[in-house]
Biopython code that builds the backbone (N, CA, C, O; Angstrom):
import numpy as np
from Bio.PDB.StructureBuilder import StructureBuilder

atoms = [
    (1, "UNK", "N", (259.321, 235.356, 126.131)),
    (1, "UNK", "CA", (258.138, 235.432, 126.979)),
    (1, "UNK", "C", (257.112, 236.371, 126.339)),
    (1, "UNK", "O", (257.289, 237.460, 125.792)),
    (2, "UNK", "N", (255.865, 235.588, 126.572)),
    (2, "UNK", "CA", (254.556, 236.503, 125.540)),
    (2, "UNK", "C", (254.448, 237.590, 126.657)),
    (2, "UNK", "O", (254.421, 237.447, 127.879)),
    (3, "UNK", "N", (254.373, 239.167, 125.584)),
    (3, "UNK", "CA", (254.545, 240.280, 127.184)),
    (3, "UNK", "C", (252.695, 240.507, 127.146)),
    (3, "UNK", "O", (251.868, 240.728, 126.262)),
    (4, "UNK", "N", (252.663, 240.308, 128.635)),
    (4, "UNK", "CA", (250.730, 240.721, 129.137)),
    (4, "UNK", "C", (250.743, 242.132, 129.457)),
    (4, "UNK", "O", (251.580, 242.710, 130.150)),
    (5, "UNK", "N", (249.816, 242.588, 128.930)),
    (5, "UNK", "CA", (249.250, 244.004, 129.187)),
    (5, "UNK", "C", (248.120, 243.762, 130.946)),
    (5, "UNK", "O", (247.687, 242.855, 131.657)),
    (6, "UNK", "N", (248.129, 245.076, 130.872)),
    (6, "UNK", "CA", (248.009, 245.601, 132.218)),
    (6, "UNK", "C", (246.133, 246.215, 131.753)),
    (6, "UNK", "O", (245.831, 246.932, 130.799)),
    (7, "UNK", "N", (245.478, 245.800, 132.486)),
    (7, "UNK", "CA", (244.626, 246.649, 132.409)),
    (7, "UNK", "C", (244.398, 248.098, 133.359)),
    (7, "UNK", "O", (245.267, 248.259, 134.216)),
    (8, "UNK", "N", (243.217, 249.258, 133.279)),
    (8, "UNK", "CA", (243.841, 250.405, 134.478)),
    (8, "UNK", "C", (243.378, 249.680, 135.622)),
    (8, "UNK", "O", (243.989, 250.210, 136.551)),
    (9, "UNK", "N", (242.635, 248.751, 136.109)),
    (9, "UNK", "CA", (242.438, 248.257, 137.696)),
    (9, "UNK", "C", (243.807, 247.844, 137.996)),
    (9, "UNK", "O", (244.455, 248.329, 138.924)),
    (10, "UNK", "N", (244.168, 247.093, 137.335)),
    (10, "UNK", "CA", (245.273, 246.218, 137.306)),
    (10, "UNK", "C", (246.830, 247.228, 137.844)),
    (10, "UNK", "O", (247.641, 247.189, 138.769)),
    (11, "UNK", "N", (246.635, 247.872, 136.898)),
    (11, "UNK", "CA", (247.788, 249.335, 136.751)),
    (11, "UNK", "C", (247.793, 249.939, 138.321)),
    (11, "UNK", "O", (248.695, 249.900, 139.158)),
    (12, "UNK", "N", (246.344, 250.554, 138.406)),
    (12, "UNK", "CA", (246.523, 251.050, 140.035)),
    (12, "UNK", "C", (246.563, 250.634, 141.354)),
    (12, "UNK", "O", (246.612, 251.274, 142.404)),
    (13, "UNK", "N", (246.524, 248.977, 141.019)),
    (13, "UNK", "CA", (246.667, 247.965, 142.165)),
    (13, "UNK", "C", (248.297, 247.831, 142.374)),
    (13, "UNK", "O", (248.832, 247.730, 143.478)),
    (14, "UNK", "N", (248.979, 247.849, 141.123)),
    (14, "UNK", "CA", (250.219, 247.436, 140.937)),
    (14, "UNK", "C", (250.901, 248.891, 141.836)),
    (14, "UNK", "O", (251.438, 248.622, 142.910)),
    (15, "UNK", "N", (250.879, 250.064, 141.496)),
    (15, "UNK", "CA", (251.032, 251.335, 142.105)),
    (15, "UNK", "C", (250.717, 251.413, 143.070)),
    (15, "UNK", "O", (251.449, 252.088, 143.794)),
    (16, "UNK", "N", (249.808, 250.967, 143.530)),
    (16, "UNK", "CA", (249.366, 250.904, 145.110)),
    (16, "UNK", "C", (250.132, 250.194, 146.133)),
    (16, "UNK", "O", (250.348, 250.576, 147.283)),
    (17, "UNK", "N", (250.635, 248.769, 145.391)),
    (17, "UNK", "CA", (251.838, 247.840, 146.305)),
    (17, "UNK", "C", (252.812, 248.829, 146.435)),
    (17, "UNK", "O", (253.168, 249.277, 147.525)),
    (18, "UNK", "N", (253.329, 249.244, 145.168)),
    (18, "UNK", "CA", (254.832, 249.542, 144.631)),
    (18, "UNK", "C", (254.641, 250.744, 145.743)),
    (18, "UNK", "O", (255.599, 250.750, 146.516)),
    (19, "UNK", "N", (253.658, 251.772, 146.036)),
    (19, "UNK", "CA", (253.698, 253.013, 147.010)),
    (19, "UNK", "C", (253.558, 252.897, 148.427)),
    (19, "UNK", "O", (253.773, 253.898, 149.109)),
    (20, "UNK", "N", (253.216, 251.781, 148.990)),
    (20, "UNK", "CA", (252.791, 251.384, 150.301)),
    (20, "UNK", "C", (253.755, 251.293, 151.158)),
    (20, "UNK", "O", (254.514, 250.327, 151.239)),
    (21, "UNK", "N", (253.809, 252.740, 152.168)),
    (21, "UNK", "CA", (254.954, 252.250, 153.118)),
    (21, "UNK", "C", (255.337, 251.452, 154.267)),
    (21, "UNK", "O", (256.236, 251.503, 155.106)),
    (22, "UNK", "N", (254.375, 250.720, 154.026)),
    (22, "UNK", "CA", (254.613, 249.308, 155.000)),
    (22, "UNK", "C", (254.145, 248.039, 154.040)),
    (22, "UNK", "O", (253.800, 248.033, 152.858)),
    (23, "UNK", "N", (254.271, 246.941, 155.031)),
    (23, "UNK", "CA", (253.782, 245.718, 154.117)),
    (23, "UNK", "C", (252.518, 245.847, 153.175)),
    (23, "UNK", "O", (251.673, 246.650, 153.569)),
    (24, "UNK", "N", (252.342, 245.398, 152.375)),
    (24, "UNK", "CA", (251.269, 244.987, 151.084)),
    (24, "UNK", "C", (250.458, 244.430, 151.739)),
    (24, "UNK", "O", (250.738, 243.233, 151.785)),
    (25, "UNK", "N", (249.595, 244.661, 152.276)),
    (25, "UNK", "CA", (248.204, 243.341, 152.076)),
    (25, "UNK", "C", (246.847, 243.386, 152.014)),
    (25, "UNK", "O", (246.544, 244.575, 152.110)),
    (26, "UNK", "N", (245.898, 242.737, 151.906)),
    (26, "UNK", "CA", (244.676, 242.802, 151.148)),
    (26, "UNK", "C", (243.825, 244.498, 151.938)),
    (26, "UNK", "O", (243.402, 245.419, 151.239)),
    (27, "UNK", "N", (243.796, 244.477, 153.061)),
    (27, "UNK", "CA", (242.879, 245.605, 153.747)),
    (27, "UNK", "C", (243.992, 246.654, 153.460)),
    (27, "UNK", "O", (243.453, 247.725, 153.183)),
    (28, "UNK", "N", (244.970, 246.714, 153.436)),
    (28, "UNK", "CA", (245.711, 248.180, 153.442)),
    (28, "UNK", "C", (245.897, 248.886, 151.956)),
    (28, "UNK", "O", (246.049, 250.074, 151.669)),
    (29, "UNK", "N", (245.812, 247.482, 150.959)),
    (29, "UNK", "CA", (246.089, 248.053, 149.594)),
    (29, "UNK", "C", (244.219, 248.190, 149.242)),
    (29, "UNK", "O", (244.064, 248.751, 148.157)),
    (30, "UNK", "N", (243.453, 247.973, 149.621)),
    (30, "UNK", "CA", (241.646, 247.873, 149.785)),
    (30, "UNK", "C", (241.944, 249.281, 150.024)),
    (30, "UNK", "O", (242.000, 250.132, 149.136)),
    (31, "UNK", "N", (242.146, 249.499, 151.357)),
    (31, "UNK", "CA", (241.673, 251.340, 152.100)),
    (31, "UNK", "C", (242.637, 252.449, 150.422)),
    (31, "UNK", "O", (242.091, 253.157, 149.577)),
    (32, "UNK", "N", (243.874, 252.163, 150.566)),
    (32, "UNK", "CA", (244.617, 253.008, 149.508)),
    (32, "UNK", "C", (243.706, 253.024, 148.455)),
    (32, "UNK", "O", (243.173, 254.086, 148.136)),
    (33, "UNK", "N", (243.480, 252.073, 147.925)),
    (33, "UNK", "CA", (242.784, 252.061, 146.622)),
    (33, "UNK", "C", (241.682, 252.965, 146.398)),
    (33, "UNK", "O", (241.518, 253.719, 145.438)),
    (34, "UNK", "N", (240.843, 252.767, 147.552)),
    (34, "UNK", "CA", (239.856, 253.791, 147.606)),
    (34, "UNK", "C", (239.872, 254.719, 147.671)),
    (34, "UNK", "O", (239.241, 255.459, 146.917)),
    (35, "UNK", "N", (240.746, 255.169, 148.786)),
    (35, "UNK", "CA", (241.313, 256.669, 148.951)),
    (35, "UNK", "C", (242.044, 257.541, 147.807)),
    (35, "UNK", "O", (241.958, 258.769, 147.805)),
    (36, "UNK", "N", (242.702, 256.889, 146.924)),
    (36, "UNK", "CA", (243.519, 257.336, 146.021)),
    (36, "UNK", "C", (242.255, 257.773, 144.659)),
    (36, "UNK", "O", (241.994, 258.845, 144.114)),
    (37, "UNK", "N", (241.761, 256.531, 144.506)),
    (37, "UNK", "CA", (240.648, 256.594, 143.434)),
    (37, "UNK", "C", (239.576, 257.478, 143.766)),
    (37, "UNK", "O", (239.602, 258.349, 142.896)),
    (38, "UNK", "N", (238.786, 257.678, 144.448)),
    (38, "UNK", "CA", (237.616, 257.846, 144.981)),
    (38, "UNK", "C", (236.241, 257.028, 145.121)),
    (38, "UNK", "O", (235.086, 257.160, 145.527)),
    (39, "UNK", "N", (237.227, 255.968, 144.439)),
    (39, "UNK", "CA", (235.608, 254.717, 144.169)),
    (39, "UNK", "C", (235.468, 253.842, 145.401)),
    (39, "UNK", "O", (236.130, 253.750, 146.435)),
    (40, "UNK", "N", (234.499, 253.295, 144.993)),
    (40, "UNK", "CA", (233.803, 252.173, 146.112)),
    (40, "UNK", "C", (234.057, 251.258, 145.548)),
    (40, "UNK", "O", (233.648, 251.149, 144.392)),
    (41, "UNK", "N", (234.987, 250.038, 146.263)),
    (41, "UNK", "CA", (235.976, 248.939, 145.782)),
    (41, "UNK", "C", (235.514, 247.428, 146.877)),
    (41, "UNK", "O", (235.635, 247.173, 148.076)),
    (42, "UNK", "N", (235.061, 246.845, 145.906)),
    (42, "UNK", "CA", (235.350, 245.477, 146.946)),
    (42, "UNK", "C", (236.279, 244.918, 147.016)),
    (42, "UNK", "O", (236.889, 244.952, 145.947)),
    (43, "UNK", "N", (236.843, 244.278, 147.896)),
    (43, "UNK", "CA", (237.548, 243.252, 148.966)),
    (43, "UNK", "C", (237.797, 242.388, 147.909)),
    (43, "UNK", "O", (238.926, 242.095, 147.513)),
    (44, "UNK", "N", (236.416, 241.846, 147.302)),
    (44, "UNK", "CA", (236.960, 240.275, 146.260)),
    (44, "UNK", "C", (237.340, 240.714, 145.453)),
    (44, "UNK", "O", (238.174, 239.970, 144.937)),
    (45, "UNK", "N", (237.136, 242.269, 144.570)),
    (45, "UNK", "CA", (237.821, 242.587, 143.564)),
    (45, "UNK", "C", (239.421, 242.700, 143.251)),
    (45, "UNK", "O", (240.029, 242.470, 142.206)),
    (46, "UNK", "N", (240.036, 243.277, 144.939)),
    (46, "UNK", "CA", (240.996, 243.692, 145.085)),
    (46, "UNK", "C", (241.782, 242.560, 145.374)),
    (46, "UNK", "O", (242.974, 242.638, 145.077)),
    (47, "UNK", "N", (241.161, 241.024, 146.143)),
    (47, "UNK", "CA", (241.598, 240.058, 146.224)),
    (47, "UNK", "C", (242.056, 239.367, 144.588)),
    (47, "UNK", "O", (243.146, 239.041, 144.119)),
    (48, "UNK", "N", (240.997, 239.348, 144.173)),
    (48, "UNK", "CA", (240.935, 239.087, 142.841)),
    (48, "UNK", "C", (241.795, 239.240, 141.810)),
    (48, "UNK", "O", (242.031, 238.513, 140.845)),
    (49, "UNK", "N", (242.239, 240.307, 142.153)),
    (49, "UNK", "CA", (243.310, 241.177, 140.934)),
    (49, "UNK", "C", (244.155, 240.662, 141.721)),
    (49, "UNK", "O", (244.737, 239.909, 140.939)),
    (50, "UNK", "N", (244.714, 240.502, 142.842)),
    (50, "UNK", "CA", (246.296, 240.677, 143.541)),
    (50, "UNK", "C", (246.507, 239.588, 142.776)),
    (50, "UNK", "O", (247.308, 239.567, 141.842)),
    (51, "UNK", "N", (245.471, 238.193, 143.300)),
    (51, "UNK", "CA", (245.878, 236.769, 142.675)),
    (51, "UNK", "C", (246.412, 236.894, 141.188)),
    (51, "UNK", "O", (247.395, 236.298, 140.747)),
    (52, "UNK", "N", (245.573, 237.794, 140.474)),
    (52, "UNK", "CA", (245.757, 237.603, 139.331)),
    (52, "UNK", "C", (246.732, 237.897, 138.950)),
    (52, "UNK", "O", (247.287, 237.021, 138.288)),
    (53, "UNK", "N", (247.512, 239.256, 139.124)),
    (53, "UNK", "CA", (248.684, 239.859, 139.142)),
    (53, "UNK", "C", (249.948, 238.845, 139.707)),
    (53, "UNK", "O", (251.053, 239.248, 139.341)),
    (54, "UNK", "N", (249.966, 237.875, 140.352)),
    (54, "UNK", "CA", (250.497, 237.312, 141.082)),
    (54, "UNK", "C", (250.646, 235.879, 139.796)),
    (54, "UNK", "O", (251.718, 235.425, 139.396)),
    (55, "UNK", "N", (249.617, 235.533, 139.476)),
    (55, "UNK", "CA", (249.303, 234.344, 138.105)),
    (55, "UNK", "C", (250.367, 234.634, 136.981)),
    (55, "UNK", "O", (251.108, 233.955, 136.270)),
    (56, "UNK", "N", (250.030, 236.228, 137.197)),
    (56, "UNK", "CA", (251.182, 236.758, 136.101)),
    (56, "UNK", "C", (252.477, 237.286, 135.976)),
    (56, "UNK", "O", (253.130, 237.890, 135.125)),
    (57, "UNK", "N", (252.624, 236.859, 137.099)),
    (57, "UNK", "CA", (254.516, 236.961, 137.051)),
    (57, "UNK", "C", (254.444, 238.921, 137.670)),
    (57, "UNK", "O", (255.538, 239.458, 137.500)),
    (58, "UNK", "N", (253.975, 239.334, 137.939)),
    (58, "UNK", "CA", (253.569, 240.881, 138.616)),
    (58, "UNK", "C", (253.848, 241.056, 139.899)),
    (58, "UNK", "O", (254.341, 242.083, 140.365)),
    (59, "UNK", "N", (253.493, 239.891, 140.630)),
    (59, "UNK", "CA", (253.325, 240.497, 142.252)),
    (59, "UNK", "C", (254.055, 238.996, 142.549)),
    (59, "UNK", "O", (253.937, 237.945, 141.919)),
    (60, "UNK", "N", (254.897, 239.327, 143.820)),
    (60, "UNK", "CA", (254.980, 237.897, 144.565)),
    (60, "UNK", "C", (254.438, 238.061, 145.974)),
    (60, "UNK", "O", (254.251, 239.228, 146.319)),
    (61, "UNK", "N", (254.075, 236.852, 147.088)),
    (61, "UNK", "CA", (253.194, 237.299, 147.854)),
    (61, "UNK", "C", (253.644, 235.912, 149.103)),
    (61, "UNK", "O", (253.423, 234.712, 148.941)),
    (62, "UNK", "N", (254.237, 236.499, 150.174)),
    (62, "UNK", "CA", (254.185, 235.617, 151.260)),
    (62, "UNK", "C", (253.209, 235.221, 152.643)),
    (62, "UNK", "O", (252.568, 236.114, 153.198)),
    (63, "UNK", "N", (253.183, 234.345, 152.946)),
    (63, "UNK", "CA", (252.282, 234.558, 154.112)),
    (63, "UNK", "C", (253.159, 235.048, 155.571)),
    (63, "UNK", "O", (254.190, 234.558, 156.031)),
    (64, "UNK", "N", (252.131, 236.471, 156.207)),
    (64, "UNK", "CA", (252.798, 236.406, 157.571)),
    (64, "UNK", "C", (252.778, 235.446, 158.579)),
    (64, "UNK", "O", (252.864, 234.235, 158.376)),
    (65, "UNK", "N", (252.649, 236.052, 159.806)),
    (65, "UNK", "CA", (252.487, 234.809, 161.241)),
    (65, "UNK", "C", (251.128, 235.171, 161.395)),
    (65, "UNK", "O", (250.697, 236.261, 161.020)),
    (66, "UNK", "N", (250.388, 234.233, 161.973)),
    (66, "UNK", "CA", (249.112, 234.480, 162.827)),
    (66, "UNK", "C", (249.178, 235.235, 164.196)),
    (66, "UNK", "O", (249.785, 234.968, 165.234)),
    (67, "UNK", "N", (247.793, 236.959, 163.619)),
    (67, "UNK", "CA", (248.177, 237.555, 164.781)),
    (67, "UNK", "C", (246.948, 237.829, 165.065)),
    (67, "UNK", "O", (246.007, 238.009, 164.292)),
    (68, "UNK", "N", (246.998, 237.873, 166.936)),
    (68, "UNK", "CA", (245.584, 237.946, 167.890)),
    (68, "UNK", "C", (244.534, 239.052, 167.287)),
    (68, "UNK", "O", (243.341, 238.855, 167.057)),
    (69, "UNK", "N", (245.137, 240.039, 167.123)),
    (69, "UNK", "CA", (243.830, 241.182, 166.380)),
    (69, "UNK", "C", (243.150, 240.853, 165.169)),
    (69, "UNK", "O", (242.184, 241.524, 164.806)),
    (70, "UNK", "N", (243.712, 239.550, 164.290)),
    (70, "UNK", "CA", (242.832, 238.820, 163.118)),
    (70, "UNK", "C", (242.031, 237.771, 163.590)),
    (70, "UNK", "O", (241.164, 237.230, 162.904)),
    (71, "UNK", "N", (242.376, 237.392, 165.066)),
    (71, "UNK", "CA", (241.957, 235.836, 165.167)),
    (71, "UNK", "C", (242.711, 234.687, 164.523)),
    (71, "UNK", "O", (242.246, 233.752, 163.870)),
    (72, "UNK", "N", (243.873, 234.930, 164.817)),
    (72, "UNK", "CA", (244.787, 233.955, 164.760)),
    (72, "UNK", "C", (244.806, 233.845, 162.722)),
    (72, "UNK", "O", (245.232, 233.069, 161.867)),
    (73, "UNK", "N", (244.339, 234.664, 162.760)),
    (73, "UNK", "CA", (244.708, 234.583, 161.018)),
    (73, "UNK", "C", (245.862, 234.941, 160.333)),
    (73, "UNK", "O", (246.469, 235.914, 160.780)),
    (74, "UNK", "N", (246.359, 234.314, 159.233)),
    (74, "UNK", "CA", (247.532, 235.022, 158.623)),
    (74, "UNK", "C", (247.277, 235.794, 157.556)),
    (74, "UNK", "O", (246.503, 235.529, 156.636)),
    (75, "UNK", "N", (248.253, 237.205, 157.754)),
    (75, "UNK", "CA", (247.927, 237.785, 156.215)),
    (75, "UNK", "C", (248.978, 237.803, 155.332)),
    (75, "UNK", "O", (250.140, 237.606, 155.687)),
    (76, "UNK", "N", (248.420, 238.172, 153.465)),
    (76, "UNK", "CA", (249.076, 237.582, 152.803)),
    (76, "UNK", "C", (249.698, 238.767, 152.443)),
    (76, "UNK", "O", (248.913, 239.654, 152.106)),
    (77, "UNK", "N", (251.462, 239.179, 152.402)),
    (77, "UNK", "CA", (252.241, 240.376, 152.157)),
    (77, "UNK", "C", (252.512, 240.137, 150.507)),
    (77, "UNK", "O", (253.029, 239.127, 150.029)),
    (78, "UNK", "N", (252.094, 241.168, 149.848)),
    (78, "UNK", "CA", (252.368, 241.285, 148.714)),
    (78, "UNK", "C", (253.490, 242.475, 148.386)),
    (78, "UNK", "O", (253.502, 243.645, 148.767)),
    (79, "UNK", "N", (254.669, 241.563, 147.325)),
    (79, "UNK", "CA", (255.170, 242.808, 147.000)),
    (79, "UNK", "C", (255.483, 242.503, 144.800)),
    (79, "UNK", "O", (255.124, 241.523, 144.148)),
    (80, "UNK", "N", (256.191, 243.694, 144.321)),
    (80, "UNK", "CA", (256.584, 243.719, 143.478)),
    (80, "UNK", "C", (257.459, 242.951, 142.743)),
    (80, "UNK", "O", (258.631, 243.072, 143.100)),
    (81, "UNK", "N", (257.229, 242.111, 141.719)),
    (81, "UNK", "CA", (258.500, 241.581, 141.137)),
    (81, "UNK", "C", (259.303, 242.123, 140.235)),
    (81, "UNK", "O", (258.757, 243.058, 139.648)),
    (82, "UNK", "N", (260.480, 241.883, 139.866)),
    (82, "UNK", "CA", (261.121, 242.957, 138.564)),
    (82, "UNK", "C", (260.335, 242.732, 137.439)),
    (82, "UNK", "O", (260.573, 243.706, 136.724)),
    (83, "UNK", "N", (259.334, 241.837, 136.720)),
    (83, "UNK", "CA", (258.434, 241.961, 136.276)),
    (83, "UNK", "C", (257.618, 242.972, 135.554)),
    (83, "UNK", "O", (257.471, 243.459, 134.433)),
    (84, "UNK", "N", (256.930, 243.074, 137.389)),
    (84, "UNK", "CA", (256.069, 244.383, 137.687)),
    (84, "UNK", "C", (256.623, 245.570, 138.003)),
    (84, "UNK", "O", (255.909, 246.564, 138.137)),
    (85, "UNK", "N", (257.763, 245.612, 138.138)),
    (85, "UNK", "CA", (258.932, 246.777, 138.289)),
    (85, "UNK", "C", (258.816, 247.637, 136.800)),
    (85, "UNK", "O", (258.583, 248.802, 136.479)),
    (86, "UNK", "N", (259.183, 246.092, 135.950)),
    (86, "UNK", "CA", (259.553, 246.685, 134.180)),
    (86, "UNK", "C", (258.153, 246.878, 133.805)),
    (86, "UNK", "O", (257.990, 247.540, 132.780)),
    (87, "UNK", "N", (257.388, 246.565, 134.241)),
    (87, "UNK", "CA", (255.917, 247.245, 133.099)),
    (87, "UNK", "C", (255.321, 248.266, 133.775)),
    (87, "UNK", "O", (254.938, 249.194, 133.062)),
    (88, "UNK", "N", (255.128, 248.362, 134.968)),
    (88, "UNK", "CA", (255.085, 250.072, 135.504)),
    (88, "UNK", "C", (255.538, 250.797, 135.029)),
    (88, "UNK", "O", (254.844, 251.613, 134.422)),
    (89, "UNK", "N", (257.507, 250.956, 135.036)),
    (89, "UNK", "CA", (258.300, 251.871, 134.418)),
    (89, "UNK", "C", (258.337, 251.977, 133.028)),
    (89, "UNK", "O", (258.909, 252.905, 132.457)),
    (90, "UNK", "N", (257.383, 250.494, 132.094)),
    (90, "UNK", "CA", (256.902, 250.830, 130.673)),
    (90, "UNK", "C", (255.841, 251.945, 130.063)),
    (90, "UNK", "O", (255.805, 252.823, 129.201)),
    (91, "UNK", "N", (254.807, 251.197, 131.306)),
    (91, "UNK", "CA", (253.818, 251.848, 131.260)),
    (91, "UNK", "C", (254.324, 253.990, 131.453)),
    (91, "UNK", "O", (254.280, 254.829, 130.553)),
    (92, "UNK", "N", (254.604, 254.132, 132.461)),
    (92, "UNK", "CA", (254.951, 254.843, 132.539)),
    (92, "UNK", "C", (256.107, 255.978, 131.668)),
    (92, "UNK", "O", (256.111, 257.169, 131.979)),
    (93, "UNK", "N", (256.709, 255.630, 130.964)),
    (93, "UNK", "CA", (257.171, 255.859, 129.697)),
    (93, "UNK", "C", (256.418, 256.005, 128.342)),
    (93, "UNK", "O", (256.645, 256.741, 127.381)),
    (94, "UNK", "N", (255.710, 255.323, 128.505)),
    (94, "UNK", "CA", (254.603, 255.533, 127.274)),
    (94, "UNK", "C", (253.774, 256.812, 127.418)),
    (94, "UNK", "O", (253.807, 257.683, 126.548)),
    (95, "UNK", "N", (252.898, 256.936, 128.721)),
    (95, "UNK", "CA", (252.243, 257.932, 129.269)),
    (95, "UNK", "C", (252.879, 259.059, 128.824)),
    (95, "UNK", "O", (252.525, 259.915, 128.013)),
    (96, "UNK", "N", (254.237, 258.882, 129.718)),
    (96, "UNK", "CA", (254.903, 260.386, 129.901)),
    (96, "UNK", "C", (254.823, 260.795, 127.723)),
    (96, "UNK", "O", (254.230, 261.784, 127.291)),
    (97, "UNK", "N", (255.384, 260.006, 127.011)),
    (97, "UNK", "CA", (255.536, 260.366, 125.687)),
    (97, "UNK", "C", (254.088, 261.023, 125.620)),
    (97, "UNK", "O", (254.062, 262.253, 125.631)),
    (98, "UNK", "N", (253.238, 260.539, 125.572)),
    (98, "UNK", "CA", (251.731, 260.630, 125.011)),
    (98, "UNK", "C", (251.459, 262.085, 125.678)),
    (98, "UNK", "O", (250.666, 262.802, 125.067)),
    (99, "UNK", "N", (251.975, 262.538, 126.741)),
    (99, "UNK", "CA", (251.181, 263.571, 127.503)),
    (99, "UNK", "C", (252.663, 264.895, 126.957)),
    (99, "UNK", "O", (252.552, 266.118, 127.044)),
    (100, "UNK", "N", (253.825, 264.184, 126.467)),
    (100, "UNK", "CA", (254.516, 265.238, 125.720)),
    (100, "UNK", "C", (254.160, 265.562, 124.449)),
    (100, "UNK", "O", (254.218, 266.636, 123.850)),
    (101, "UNK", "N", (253.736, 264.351, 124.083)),
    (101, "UNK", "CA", (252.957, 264.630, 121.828)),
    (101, "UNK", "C", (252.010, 265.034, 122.367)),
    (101, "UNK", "O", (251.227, 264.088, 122.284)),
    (102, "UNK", "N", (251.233, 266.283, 123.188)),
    (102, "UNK", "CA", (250.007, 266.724, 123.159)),
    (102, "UNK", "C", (250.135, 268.104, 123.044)),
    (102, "UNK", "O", (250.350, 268.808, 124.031)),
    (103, "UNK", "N", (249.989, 268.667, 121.611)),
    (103, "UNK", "CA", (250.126, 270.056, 121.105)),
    (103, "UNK", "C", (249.916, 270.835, 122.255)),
    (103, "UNK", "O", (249.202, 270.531, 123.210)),
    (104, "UNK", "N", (250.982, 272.482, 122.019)),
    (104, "UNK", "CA", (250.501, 273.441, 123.637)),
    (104, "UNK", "C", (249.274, 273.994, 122.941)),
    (104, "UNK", "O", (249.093, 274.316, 121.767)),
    (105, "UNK", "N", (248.285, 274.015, 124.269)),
    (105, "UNK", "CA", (247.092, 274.490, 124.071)),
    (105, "UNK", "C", (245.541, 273.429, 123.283)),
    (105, "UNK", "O", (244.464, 273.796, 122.813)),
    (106, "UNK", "N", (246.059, 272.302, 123.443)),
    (106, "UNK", "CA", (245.756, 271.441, 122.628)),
    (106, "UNK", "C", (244.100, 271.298, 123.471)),
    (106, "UNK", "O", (243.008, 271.099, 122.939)),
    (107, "UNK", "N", (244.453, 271.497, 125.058)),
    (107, "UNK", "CA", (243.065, 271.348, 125.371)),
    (107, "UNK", "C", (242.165, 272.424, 125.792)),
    (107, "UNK", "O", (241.092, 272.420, 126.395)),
    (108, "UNK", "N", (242.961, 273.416, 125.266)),
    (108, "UNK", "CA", (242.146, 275.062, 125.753)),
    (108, "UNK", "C", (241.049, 275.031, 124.311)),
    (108, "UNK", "O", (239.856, 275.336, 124.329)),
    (109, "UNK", "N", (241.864, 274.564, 123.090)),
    (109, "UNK", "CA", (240.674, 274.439, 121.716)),
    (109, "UNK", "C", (239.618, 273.613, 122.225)),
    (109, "UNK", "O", (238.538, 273.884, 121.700)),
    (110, "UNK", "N", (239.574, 272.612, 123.150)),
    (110, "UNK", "CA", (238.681, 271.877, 123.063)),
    (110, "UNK", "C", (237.602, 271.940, 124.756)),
    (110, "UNK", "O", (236.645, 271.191, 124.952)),
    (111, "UNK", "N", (237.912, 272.610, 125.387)),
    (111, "UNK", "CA", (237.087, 273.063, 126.596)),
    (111, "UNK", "C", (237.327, 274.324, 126.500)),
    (111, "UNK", "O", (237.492, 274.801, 127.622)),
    (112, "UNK", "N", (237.430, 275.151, 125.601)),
    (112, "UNK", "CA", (237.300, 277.145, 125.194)),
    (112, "UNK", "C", (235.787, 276.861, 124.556)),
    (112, "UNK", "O", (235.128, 277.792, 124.093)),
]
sb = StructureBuilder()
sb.init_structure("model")
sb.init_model(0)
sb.init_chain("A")
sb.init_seg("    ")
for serial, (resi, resn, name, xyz) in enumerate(atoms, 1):
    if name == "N":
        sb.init_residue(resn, " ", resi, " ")
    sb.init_atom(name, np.array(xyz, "f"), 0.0, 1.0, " ", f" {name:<3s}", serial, name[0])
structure = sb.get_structure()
């Protein structure tokens, strides 16, 4: 299998499912996103990526029941696949190396 890279939207959408202590879905992983980031995030963006993540073997995603406070709408529960399990915990391995190969004092030379 050809392995797909993650871009960082991509990365903190994926973290955002994987941290959510209730169901996944479009308005709850929307509010996190923002809150976590500090940015101003649209709806289609965040829609956008789930699908996409989802295209890519990343996210799997069921529909709930239709409930009265949506207007009889259903929402769509997203969660993690082992997938998206293994390239988080890649990703995350890489990081951690990169932020250990960083000489002590490495950033006091460069904001001193």
């Amino acid at each position: 299998m050809r392995r797909s890279f993650l871009g960082e939207f991509e990365e903190i959408v994926l973290l955002v499912v994987a941290a959510c202590p209730t169901e996944a879905y479009g308005v709850v992983i929307w509010e996190d996103l923002q809150q976590q980031t500090g940015r101003s995030i649209t709806m289609s963006a965040v829609h956008a990526t789930l699908y996409r993540l989802e295209e890519k073997g990343f996210l799997s995603s069921v529909m709930g029941g239709a409930t009265a406070e949506r207007g009889g709408r259903r929402k769509r529960f997203f969660t993690l696949t082992a997938l998206g399990v293994r390239s988080l915990q890649d990703i995350q391995e890489v990081r951690d190396r990169l932020w250990q190969a960083i000489p002590q004092g490495k950033f006091q030379l460069i904001t001193g």
